[in-house]
Structures are given as structure tokens and as C-alpha cells.
C-alpha positions as CSV (number, residue, x, y, z in Angstrom):
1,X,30.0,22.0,-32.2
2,X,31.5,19.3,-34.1
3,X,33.4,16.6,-32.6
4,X,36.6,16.6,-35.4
5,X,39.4,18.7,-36.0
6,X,38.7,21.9,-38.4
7,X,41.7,23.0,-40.8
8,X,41.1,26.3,-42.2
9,X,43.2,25.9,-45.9
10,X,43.4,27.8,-49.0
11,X,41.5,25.2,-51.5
12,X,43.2,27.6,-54.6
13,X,46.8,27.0,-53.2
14,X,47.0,23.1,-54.9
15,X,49.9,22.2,-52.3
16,X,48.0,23.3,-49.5
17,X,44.7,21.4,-50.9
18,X,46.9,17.9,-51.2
19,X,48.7,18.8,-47.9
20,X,45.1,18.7,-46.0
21,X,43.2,16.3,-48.3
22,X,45.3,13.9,-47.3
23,X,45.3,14.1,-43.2
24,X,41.6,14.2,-44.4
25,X,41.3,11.3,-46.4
26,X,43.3,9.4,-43.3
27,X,41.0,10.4,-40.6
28,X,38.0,12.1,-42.0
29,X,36.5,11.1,-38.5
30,X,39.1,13.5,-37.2
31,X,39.6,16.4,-39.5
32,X,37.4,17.9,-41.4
33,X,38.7,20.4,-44.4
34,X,37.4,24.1,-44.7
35,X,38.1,25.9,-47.9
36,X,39.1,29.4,-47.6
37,X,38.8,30.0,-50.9
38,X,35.2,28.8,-51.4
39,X,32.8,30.8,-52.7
40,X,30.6,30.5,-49.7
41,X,33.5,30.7,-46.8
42,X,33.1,33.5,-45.1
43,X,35.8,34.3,-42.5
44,X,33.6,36.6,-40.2
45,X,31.1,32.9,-39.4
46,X,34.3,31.5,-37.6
47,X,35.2,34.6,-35.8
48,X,38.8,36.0,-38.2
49,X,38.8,38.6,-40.8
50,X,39.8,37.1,-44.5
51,X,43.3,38.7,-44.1
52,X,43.9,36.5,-40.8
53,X,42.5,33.7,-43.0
54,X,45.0,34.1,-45.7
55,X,48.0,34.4,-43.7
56,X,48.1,31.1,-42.7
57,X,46.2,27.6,-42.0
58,X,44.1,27.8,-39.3
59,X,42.6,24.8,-37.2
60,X,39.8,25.0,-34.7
61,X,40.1,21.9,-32.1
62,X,36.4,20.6,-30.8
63,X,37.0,22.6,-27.4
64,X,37.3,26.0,-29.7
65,X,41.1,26.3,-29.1
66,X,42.7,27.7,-32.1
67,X,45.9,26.5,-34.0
68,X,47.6,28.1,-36.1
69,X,50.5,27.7,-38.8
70,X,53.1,24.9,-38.1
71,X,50.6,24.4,-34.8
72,X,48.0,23.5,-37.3
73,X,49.8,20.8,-39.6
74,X,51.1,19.2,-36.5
75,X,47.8,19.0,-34.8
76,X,46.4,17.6,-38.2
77,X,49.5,15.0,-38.5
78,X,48.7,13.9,-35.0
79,X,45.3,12.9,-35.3
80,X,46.3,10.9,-38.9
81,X,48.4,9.1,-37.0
82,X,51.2,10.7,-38.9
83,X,52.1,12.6,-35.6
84,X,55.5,10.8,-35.7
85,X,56.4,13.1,-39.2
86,X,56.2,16.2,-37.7
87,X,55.9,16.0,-33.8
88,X,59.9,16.7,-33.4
89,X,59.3,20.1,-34.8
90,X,58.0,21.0,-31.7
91,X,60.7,21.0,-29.5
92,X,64.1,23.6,-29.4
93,X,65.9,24.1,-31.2
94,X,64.0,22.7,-34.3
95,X,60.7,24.4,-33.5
96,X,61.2,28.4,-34.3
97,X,63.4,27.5,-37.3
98,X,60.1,25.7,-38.5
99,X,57.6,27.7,-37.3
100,X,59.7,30.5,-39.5
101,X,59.9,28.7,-42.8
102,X,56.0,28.0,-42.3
103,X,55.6,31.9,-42.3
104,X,57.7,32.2,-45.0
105,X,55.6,29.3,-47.2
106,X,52.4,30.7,-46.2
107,X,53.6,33.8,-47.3
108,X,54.8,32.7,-50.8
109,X,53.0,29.8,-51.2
110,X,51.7,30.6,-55.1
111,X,55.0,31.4,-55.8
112,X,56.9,28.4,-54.8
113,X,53.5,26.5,-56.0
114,X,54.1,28.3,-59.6
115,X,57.8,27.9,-59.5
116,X,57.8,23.6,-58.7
117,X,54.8,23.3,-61.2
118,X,52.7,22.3,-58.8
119,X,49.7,24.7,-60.1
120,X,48.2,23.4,-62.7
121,X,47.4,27.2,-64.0
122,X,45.6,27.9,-60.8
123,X,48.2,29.4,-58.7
124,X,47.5,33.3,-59.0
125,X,50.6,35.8,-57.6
């Protein structure tokens, strides 16, 4: 059991990769990054299928509790010490409509990715 915060991210999605980096790179006593798209990741060793996996970030807490979308990147803001950017979108009214355009992202994530240039030729759609 490891004593930091686990976020589960797509590694091939480059927004996603800068999005978590950098929580990392603020707390890496905190949060410690998981790429999905890893060769060696493998979904099943952290008890989800790879569809689950894809569908959205993930974060395991050190108690085993599990996070998941907008639940995720405010847990990982938190414990940056960036908890003040997105902490408000966890009350009503702000919190569904947020929680929804998460889905949405995750969903389309290469595609907005491909569409702002932010791929760098690795987004694949």
C-alpha cells in the first residue's frame, strides 16, 4: 500500500499527461502518476477492466477509496495545494454541470486534443 495519491491517466492523451504531470511535479510525495497507456499497465492488477480505464481518470486514495472523473482532478488539486482552483466545483449548482463536461472531455479528449493542436501527432481518433 503506498502512502500517496494514485491517478490513473491516459499517458497517450498529451493534455491529460500535462494536466497530471503537473499536480505530480507539485507534490510527487502526494500523487503518484499511472499511465494507462503504458505498455506494461495492465487494468485487471488494480481491479477495472481497460474500458473502465479509458473512460475516465481514475485515482486510488491510500485507504483504497476510489475517485473518479472530476472527483479525481479535484482530489489531485487538493493535495497540490491547488485545491482552491477547483474545490468550488464541488458544490450545486456548479458541480453536475462540471462533472458533465468532464464526461464529455473524457469522452472526446483526442478530438478536442487534435482540434487545439495540442497533440503533437500523437493524438489517435
Amino acid at each position: 500500500m503506498t502512502d500517496r495519491f494514485r491517478m490513473l491517466y491516459d499517458g497517450s492523451c498529451p493534455m491529460c499527461s500535462r494536466e497530471v504531470l503537473q499536480l505530480y511535479r507539485r507534490r510527487p510525495d502526494a500523487i503518484e502518476p499511472v499511465d494507462i497507456s503504458a505498455p506494461d499497465f495492465d487494468a485487471g492488477a488494480w481491479g477495472f477492466d481497460a474500458e473502465q480505464v479509458q473512460s475516465a481518470i481514475y485515482g486510488i486514495r491510500p485507504d483504497g477509496s476510489v475517485t473518479v472523473g472530476m472527483e479525481s482532478l479535484r482530489e489531485g488539486y487538493r493535495l497540490a495545494g491547488l485545491g482552491w482552483m477547483l474545490g468550488w466545483t464541488q458544490w450545486w449548482p456548479a458541480r453536475p454541470a462540471f462533472d458533465l463536461f468532464y464526461r464529455g472531455f473524457a469522452r472526446n479528449r483526442m478530438r478536442i486534443g487534435k482540434w487545439l493542436g495540442r497533440c503533437d501527432g500523437h493524438c489517435r481518433v
